[in-house]
C-alpha positions in Angstrom: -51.5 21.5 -3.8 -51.2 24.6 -2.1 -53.8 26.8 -3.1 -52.0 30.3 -0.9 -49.2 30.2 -2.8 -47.9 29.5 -6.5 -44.5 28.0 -7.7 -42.3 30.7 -10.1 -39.4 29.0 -10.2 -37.5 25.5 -9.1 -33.8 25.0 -7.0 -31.3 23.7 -8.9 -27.9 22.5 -8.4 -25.5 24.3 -6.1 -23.4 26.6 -8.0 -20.0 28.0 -6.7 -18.1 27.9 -3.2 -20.8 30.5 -1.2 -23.5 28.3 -1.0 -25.6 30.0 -4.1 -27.8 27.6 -6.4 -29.3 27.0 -9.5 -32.7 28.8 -9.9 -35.0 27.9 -12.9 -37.7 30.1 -13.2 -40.9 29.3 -14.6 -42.7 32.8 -14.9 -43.1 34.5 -17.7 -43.4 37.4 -15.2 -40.6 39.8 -14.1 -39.6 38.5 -10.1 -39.0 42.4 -9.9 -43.1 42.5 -9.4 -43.0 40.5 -6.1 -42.6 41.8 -2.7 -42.2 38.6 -1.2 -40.5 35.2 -1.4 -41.3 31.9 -0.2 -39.0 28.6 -0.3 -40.8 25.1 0.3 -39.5 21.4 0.2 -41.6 19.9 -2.0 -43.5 17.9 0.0 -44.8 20.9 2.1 -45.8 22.7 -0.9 -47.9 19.3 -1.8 -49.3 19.1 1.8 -50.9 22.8 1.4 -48.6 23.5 4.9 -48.1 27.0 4.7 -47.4 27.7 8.7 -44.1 30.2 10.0 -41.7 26.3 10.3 -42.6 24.7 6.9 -41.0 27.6 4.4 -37.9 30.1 4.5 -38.9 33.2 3.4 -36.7 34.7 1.0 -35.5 38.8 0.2 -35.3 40.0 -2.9 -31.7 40.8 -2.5 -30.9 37.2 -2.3 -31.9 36.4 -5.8 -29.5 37.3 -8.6 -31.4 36.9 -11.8 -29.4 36.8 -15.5 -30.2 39.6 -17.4 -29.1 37.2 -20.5 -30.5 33.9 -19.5 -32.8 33.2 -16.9 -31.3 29.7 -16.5 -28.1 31.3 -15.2 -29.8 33.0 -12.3 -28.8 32.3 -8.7 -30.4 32.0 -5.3 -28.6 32.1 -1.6 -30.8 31.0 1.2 -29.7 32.8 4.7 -27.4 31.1 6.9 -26.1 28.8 4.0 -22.8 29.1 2.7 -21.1 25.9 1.1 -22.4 23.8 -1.4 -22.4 21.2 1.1 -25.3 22.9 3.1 -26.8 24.1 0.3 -27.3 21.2 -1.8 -30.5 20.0 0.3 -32.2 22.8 -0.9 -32.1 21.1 -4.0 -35.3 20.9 -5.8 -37.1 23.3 -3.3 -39.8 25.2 -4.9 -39.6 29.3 -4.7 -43.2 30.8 -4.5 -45.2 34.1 -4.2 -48.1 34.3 -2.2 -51.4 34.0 -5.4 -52.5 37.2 -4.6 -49.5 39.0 -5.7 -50.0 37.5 -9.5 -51.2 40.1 -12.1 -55.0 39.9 -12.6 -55.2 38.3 -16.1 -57.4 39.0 -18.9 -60.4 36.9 -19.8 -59.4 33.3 -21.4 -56.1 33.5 -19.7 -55.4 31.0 -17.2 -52.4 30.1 -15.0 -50.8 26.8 -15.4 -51.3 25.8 -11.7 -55.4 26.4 -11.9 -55.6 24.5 -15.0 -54.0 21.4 -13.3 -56.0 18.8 -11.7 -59.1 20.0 -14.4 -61.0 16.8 -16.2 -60.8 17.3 -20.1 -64.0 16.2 -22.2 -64.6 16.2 -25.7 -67.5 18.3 -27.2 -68.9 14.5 -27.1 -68.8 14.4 -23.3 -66.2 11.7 -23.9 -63.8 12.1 -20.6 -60.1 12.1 -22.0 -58.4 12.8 -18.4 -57.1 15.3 -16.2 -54.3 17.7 -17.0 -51.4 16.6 -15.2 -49.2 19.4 -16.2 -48.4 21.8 -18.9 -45.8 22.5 -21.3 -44.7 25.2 -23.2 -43.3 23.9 -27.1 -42.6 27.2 -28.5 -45.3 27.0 -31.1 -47.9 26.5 -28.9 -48.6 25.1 -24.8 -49.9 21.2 -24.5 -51.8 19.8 -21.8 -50.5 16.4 -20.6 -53.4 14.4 -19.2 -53.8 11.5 -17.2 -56.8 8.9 -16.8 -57.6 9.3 -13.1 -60.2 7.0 -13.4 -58.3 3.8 -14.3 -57.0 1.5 -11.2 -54.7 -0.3 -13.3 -51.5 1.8 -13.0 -49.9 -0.1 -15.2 -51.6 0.6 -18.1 -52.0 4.3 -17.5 -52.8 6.2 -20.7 -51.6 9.7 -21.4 -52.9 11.9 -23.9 -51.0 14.9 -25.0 -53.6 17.7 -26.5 -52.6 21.5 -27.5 -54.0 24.4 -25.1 -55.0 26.3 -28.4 -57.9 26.9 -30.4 -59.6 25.3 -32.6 -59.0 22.3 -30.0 -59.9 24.4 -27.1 -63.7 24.9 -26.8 -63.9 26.2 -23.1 -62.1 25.8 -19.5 -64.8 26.2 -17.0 -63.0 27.2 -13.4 -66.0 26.4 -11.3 -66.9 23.4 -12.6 -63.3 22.3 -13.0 -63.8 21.0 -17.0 -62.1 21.9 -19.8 -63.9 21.1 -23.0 -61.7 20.3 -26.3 -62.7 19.0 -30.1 -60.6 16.2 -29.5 -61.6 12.4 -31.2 -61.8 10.1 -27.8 -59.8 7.1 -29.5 -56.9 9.3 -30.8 
């Protein structure tokens, strides 16, 4: 994971005859905050390969966000102007360098520094590691993942809420989270 930048929102689908696409954004965050934009394959963004050749960097201008819906906002990447060309931006990743992210209040956490955290119970019982987040509308869930089985056939995953009275503590440093949460359920 790159630990420079963070993902705001994914590339979708071309949309249109100029070469624009799809963008789903995954801030809760205005984009009208950032200064700058960064576009990554995916698998640069995993390699932490944030060098001048592995991103386009992206103006402001060229993102036209839905004051309705932020699912109909749209993207055009320079120099692209079919949906031919654009359609291998496809599932690229549009970032902001982490220090442009508002400073957040104390027990707040972003999504991307919660992932990869082991989960205990109060216990000590290790449940996994969050895998990823998701929002549900009543509340956000942590999707964990038993990174200590070999058998990846049998890999179990728990789904816990990110809420109290489940959520004890999230410790940063020592990259635990600690949740009243039975080990067998």
């Amino acid at each position: 994971m790159n630990s420079d930048f963070i993902v705001i929102a994914k590339v979708g689908s071309p949309k249109g005859l100029k070469g624009e696409l799809k963008l789903n954004i995954l801030s809760e965050n205005s984009l009208d905050i950032f200064k700058e934009f960064f576009l990554f394959s995916p698998s640069d963004y995993e390699n932490s390969k944030s060098n001048e050749n592995n991103f386009i960097k992206i103006d402001k201008k060229l993102i036209k966000l839905s004051g309705k819906s932020i699912t109909k906002s749209l993207i055009s990447i320079p120099n692209i102007d079919s949906p031919e060309d654009a359609r291998k931006y496809t599932h690229y990743l549009l970032c902001v360098k982490k220090e442009e992210l508002p400073k957040l209040d104390d027990n707040e956490y972003y999504w991307q520094d919660l992932e990869g955290l082991s989960v205990y119970n109060k216990e000590g019982a290790y449940l996994g590691d969050v895998d990823y987040l998701m929002e549900t509308g009543s509340n956000d869930v942590m999707f964990l993942v038993d990174k200590t089985n070999k058998d990846k056939k049998d890999v179990k995953t728990r789904c816990l809420p990110f809420m109290e009275p489940v959520l004890i503590s999230v410790d940063l440093i020592e990259r635990k989270i600690i949740v009243d949460w039975d080990e067998d359920f």
